[in-house]
C-alpha distance (Angstrom), angle and dihedral (degrees) to the residues before:
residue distance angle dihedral
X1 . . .
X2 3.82 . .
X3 3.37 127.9 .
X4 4.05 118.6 -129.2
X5 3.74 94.2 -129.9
X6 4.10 85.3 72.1
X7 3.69 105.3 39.9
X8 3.66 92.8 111.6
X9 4.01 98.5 110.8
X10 3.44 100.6 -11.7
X11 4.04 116.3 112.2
X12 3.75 116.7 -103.2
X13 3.86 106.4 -159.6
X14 3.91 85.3 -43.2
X15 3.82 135.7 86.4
X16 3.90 121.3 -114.1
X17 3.90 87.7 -108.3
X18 3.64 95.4 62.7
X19 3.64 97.4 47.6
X20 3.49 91.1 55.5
X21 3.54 91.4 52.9
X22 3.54 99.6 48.9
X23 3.78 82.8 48.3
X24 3.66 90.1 58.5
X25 3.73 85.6 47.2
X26 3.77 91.7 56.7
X27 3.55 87.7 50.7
X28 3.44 103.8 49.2
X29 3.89 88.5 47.4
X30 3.93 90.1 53.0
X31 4.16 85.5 60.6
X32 3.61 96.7 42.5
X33 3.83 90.7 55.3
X34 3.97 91.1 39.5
X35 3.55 101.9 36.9
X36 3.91 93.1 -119.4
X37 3.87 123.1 145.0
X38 3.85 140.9 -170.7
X39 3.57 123.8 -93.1
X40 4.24 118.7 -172.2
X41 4.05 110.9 -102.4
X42 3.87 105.7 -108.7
X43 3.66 111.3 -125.4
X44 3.51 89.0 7.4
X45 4.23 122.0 137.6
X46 3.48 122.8 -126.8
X47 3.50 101.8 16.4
X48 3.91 105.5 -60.5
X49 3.89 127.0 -166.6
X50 3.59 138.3 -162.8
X51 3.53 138.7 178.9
X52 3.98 128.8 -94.8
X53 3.64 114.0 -159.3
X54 3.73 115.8 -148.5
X55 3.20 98.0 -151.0
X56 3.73 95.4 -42.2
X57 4.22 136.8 97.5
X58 3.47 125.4 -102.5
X59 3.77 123.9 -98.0
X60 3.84 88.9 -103.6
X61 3.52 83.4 56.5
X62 3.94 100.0 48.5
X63 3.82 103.0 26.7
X64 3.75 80.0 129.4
X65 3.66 157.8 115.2
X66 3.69 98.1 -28.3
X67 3.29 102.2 17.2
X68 3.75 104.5 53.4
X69 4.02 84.7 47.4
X70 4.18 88.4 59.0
X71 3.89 87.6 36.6
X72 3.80 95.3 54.0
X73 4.13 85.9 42.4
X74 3.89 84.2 62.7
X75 3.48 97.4 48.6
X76 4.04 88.0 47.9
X77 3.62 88.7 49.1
X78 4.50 87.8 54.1
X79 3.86 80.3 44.5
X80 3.49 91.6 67.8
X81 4.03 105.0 29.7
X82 3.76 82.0 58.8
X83 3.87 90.7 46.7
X84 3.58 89.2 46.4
X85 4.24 85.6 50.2
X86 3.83 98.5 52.1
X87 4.20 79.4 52.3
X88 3.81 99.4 -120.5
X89 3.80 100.0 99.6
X90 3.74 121.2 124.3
X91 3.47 105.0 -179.4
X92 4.17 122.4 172.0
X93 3.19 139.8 -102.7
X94 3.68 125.4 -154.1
X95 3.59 101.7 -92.7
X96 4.44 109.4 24.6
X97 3.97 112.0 75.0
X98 4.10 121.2 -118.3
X99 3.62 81.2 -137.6
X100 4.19 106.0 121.1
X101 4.01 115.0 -137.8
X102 3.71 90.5 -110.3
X103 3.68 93.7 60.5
X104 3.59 112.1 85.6
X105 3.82 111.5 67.5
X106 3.98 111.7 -116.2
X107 3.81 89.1 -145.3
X108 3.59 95.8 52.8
X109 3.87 119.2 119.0
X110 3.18 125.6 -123.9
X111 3.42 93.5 -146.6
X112 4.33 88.2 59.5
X113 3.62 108.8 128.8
X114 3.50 97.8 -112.0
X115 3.51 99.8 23.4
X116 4.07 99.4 142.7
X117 4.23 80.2 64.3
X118 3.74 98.7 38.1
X119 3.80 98.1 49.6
X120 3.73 91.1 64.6
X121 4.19 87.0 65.4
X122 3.94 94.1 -132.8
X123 3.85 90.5 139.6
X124 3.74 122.2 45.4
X125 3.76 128.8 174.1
X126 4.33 100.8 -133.5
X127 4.16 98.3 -162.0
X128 3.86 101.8 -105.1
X129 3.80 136.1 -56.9
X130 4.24 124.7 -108.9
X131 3.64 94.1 -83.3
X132 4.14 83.9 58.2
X133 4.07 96.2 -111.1
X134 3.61 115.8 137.4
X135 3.85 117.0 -95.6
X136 3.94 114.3 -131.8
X137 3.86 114.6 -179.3
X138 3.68 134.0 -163.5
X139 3.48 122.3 -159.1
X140 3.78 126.4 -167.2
X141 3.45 99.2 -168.1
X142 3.55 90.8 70.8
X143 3.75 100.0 58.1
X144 3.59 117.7 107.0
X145 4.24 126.0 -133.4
X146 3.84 112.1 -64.3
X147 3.62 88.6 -104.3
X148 4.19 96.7 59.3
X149 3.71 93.5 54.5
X150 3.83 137.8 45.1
X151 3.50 108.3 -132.0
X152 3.99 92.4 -157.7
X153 4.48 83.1 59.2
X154 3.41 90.6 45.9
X155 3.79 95.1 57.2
X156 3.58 88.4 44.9
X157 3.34 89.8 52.7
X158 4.43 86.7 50.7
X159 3.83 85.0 50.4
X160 3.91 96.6 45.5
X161 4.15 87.9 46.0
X162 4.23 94.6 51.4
X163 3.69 87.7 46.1
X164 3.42 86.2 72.1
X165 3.86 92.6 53.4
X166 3.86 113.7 17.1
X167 3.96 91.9 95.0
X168 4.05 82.3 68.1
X169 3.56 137.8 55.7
X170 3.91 109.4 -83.5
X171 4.01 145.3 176.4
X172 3.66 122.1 -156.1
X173 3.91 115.5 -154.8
X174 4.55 109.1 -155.2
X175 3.66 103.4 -162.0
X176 3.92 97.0 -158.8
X177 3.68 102.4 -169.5
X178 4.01 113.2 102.3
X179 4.05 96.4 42.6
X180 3.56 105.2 130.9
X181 3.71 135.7 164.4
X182 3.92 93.9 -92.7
X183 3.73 92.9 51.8
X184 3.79 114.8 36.0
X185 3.23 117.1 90.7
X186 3.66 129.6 -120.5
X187 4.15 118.0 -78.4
X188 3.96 89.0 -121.5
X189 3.65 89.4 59.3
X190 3.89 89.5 48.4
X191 4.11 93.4 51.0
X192 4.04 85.3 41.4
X193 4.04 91.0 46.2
X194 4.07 86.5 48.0
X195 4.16 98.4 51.9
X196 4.03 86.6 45.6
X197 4.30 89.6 63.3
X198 3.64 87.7 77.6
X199 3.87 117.3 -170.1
X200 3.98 86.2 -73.5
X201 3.66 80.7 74.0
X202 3.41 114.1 40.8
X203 3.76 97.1 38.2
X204 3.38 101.3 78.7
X205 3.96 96.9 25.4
X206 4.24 94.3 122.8
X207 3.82 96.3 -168.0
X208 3.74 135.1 -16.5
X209 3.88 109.7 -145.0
X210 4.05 114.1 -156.3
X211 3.83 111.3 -164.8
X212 3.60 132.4 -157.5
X213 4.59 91.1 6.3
X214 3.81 122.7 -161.5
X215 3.48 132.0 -170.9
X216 3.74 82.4 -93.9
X217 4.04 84.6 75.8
X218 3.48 88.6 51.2
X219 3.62 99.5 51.5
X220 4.03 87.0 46.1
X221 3.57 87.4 47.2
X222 4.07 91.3 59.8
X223 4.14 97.3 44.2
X224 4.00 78.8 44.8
X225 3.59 96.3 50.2
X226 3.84 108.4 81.4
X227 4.23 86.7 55.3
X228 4.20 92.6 45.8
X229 3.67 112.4 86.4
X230 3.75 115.6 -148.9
X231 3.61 93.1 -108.0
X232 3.10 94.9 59.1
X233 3.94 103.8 48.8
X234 4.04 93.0 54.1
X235 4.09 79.7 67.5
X236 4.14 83.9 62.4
X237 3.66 109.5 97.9
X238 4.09 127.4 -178.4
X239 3.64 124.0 -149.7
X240 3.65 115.8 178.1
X241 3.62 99.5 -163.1
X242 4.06 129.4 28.6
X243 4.08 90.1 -123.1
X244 4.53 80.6 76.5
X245 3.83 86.7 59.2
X246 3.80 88.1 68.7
X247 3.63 95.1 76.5
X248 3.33 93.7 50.4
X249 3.66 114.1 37.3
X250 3.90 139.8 24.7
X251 3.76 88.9 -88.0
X252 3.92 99.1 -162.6
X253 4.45 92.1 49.3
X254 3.85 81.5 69.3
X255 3.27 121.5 107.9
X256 4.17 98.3 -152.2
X257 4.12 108.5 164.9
X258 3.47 128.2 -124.5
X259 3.80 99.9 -101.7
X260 3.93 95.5 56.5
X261 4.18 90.1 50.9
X262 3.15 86.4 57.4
X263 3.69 106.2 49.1
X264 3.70 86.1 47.2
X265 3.42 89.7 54.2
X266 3.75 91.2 47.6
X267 4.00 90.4 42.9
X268 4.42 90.0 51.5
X269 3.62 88.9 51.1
X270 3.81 101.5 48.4
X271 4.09 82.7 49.6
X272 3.66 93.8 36.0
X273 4.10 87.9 115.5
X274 3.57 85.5 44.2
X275 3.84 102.9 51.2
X276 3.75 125.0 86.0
X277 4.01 114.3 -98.4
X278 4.01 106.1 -90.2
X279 3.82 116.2 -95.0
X280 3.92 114.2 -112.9
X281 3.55 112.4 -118.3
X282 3.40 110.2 -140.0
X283 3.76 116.6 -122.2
X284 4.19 108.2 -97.1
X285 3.78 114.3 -91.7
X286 3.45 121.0 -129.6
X287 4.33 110.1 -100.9
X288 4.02 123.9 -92.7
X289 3.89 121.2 -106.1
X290 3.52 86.4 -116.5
X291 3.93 93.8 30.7
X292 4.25 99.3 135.3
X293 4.22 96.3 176.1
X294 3.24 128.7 69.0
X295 4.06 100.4 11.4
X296 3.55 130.6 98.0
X297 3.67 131.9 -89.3
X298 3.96 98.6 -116.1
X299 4.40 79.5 53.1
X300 3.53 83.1 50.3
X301 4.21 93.2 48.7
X302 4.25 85.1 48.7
X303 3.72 104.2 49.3
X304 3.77 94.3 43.2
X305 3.66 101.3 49.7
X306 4.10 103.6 -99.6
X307 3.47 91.5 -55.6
X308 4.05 105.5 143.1
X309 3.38 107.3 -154.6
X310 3.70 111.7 61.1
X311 3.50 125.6 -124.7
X312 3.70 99.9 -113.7
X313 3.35 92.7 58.0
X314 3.72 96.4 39.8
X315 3.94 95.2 48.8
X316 4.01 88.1 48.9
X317 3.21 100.8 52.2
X318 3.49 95.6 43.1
X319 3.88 89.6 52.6
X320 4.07 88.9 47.8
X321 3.44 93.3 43.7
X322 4.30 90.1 59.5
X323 3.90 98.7 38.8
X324 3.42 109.5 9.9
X325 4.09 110.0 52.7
X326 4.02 88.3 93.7
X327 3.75 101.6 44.8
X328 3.30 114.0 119.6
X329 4.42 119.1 -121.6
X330 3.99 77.7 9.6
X331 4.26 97.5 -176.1
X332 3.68 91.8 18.1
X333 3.70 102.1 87.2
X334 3.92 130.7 75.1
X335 3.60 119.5 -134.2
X336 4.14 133.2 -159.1
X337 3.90 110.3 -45.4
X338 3.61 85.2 -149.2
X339 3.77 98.3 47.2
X340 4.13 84.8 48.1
X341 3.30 88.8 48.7
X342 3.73 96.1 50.7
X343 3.65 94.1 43.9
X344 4.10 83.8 58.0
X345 3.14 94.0 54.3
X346 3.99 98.5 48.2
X347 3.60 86.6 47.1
X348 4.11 93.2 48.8
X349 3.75 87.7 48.1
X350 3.99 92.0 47.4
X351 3.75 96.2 -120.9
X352 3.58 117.7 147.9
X353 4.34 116.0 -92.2
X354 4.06 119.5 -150.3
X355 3.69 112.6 -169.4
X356 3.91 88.1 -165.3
X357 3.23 88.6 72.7
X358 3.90 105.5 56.4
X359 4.11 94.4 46.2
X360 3.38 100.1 -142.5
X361 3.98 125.8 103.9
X362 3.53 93.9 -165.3
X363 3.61 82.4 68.6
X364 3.49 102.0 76.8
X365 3.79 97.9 37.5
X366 3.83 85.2 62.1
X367 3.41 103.8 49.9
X368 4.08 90.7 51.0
X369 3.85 79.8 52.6
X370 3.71 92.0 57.2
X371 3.74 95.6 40.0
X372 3.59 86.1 70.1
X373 3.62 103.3 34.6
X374 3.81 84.6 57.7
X375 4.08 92.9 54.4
X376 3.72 101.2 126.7
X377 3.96 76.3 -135.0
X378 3.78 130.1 29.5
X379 3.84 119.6 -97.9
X380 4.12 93.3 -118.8
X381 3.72 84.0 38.4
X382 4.16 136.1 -125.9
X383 3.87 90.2 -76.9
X384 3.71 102.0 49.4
X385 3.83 85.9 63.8
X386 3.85 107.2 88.8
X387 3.82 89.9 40.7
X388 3.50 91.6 51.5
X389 4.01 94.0 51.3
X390 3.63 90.1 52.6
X391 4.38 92.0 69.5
X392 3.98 94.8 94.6
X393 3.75 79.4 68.1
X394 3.78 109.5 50.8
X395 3.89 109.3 81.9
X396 3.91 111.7 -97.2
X397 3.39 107.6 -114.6
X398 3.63 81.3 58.3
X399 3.84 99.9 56.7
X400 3.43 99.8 96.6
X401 3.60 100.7 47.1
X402 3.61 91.0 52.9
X403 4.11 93.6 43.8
X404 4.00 85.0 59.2
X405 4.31 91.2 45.7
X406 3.95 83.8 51.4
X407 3.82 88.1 60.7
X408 3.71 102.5 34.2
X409 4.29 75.8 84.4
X410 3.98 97.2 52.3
X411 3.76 116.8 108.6
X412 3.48 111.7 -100.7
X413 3.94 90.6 -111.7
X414 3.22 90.5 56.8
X415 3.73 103.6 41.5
X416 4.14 86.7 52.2
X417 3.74 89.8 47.0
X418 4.13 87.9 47.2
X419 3.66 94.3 51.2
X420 3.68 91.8 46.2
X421 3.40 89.4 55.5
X422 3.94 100.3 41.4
X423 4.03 95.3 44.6
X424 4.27 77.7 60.1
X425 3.48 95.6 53.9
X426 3.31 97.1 45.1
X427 3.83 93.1 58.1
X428 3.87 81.0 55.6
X429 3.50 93.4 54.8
X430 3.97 90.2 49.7
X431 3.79 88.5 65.1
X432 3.78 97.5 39.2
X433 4.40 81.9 124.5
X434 3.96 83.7 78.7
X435 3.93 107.1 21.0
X436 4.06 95.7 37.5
X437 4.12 84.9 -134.5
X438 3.56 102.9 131.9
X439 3.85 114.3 164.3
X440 3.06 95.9 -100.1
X441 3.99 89.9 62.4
X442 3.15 98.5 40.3
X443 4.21 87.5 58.1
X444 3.42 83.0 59.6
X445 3.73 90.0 64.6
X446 3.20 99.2 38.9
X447 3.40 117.3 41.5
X448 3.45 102.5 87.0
X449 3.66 95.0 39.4
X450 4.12 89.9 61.3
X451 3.97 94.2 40.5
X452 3.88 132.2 18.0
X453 4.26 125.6 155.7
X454 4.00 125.7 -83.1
X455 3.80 86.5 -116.6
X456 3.83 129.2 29.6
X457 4.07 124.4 -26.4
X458 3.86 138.4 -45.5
X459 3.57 111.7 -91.4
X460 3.97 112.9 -124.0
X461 3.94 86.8 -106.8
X462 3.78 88.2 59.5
X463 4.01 94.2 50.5
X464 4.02 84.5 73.3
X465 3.83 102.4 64.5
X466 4.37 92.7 26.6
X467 4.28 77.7 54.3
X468 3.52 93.8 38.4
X469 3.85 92.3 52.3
X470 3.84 100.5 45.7
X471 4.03 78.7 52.0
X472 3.07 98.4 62.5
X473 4.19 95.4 42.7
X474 3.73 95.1 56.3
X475 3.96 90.9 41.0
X476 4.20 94.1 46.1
X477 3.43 93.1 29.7
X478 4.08 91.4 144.8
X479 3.58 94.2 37.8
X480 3.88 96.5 47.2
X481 3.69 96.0 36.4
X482 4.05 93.8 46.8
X483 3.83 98.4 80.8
X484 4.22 95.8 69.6
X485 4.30 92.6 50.0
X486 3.53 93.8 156.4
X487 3.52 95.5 54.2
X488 3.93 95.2 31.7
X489 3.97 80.9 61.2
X490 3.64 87.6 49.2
X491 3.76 92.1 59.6
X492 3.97 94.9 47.7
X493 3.62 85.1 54.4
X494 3.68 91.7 63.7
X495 3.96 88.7 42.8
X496 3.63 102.4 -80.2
X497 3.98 101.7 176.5
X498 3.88 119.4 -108.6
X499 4.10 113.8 -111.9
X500 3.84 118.7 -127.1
X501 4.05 114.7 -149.5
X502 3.44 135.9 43.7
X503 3.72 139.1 -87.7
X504 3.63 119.4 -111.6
X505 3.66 118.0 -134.4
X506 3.67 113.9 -87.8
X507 3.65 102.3 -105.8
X508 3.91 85.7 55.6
X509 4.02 108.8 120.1
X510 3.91 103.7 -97.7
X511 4.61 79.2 -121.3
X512 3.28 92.4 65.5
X513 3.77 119.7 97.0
X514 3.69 118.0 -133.6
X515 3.81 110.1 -126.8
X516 3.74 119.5 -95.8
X517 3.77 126.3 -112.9
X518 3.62 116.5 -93.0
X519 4.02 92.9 -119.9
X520 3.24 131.1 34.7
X521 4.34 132.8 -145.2
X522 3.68 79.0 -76.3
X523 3.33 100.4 59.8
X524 3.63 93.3 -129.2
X525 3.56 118.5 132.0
X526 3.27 124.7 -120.9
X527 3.79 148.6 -179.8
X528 3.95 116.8 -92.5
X529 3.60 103.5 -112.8
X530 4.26 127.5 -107.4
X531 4.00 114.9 -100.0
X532 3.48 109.2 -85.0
X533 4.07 127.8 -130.4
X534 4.10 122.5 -97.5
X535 3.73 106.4 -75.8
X536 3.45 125.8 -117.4
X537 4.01 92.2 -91.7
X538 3.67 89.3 56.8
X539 3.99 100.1 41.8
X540 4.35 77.2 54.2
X541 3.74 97.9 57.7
């Protein structure tokens, strides 16, 4: 792993050797194009050289503009003749697409906005990374020839995607391998593409992992460099190899084709004399009494005398429920991965955990995050997935009814622990005038914490109806939550959290809000609030 800010001599996927001679390449195209030659250093030991411009600048003075555009189209052409060397090339011709067969999403509409980019399955939403930021990758593999796709639609289509997701903490992961000279677009589109991610963008753009860099990157990071402020290029991270993505990702939610396992296959065994022996991973211990990450609910129930709802969850809600109702973007901030990880560990080891002392809000709201992200199964479980992707479909009035027949077949456990957890967020939504966490934004946090596929990640057609669900569970919570009483009274026994608004009737469009109660925890009254727009699940369908 390498980080951008150091690139300056250090190898990127290539020896020292070859970069000096595609250097010497560069050079020697500079003089054939400006008629320049190379004269013997006088005085000079071992043979020396320079340059003699006739009547032209040096390459120091010219590596620009054009010529960095044809110099980083010979370094993409060595890009691929090496590809095409380790055997795992698949490079165009004029008429077959790049494209891979798993590309295009199955579930995608055809009716999608931007459905003649999004079929090709360039971008792909990954679930989120260890520090619980959502995980958008880019693969390059995956883009057809130049002349298949409109590069001004497909950044339209990158713009329309991070809409979704630039008011949260986010990581995008480039997978580099597969740009080619009949794909990539050209390095004006690039510099345009970069000045159009405005601050809205960048700002909350955590880390931006390239995988598998040439000396292409490098040459794009130089005509890039005058736009890219310094904050933003410590975000840019190098990994060589996919195996470095392990630390900082949930490795097997992404959604990596074919063609760039196998070139990084292809790429470790080429180095394999080269690479540093593989760490040991020690064999798994068994869990802590006290461990609270990482183990199941049931192992949860058993260490902590039958209670239900586990304590991490009960402790940070309780805490977020005092200070944190009024923060504003509560859930959509990261925090310290050190402090979280610290925090895990005092939890694991059953020490006591005081909030006050960290001074950060955010704090809390991430570490409930992780608790479930960390489930060894998700809270609505594995087989409540396809159901739950089929709600776009059922008629809206209907919604609701069929959210609460979804649940009648939870567990118990996890039913309790759901409505716990629900009745929460829907007191968050109740003050979304102050924290700007309507249910609808909050879904987007949540979905895929509650609900994520057996094997590998959601697609980004399937973040509509797993959004669109959570939606409508924080929104209805009374309504979806009333068709389990006896164990809905079982979780307020164990301090489920009292919901605030009512419950529209249950041929109310699942859009709608429900209107507010007429006084608040505070017991101030207050004015029921105006009808609120489609959310962002609706605008989607």
């Amino acid at each position: 792993m390498e980080s951008l800010q150091s690139t300056g001599s250090q190898r990127v996927g290539r020896d020292g050797a070859t970069g000096q001679r595609r250097r010497a390449g560069a050079e020697a195209l500079h003089m054939r194009r400006n008629g320049c030659r190379k004269d013997p250093v006088p005085g000079s030991s071992g043979g020396g050289v320079r340059t003699v411009p006739l009547g032209c600048p040096t390459p120091q003075q010219s590596m620009s503009g054009l010529d960095l555009e044809e110099l980083a189209e010979i370094e993409l052409q060595r890009d691929e003749e090496e590809a095409a060397a380790l055997g795992a090339a698949r490079r165009p011709s004029a008429a077959p697409s790049v494209a891979p067969p798993a590309g295009p999403d199955p579930e995608l509409s055809m009716k999608h906005p931007f459905y003649d980019v999004a079929r090709h399955g360039i971008l792909q939403v990954a679930g989120e990374d260890r520090f619980g930021r959502r995980v958008i990758t880019f693969c390059c593999c995956r883009m057809p020839p130049s002349h298949e796709l409109n590069h001004r639609r497909l950044l339209e289509y990158l713009k329309y995607t991070l809409d979704q997701y630039v008011e949260s903490d986010y990581t995008i992961v480039y997978f580099h391998y597969g740009l080619n000279s009949q794909n990539k677009p050209s390095l004006r589109w690039l510099q345009s593409a970069y000045k159009e991610f405005d601050r809205r963008y960048k700002k909350n753009l955590k880390a931006l992992y390239v995988v598998h860099p040439t000396n292409f990157i490098k040459i794009l990071w130089t005509i890039l460099k005058p736009l890219v402020s310094h904050k933003f290029g410590k975000k840019v991270t190098y990994f060589n190899y996919l195996s470095e993505l392990r630390e900082h990702l949930k490795y097997d939610q992404l959604s990596i084709p074919q063609e760039v396992l196998r070139y990084d296959e292809e790429l470790r065994n080429l180095h394999a004399g080269r690479l540093p022996p593989p760490t040991k991973t020690p064999p798994p211990r068994p869990p802590l009494p006290t461990q609270q990450f990482g183990v199941s609910l049931q192992y949860l129930k058993d260490k902590n005398q039958g209670e239900l709802i586990p304590p991490v969850l009960r402790y940070t809600v309780t805490y977020l429920r005092e200070k944190g109702l009024h923060t504003e973007g509560l859930f959509r901030r990261s925090a310290s991965v050190q402090t979280v990880r610290e925090i895990q560990r005092l939890y694991n080891q059953g020490k006591p955990v005081n909030f006050d002392d960290y001074g950060d809000i955010h704090l809390p709201a991430v570490i409930l995050k992780t608790f479930l992200r960390e489930l060894p199964q998700p809270l609505l479980t594995f087989e409540a997935y396809e159901q739950i992707l089929e709600i776009t479909s059922v008629e809206s009035s209907l919604r609701v009814t069929c959210c609460r027949q979804i649940l009648q077949n939870l567990p118990e456990h996890n039913y309790a622990v759901l409505s716990y957890l629900m009745g929460f967020l829907h007191e968050v939504s109740q003050e979304s005038i102050s924290n700007k966490m309507n249910s609808s934004n909050l879904a987007c946090v949540f979905g895929l914490n509650l609900i994520w596929p057996s094997q590998g990640a959601s697609s980004l057609s399937a973040l509509v109806p797993l959004n669109l669900f959570t939606e409508l569970l924080i929104e209805y919570y009374e309504k979806v939550f009333s068709g389990r009483g006896e164990r809905g009274a079982e979780a307020s026994e164990q301090g489920a959290p009292g919901a605030r608004g009512s419950v529209p009737n249950e041929g109310a469009a699942a859009g709608d809000r429900p209107a507010s109660s007429d006084r608040p925890a505070s017991g101030l009254a207050r004015p029921p609030l105006p009808p609120r727009p489609l959310t962002t699940a609706w605008r989607l369908l």
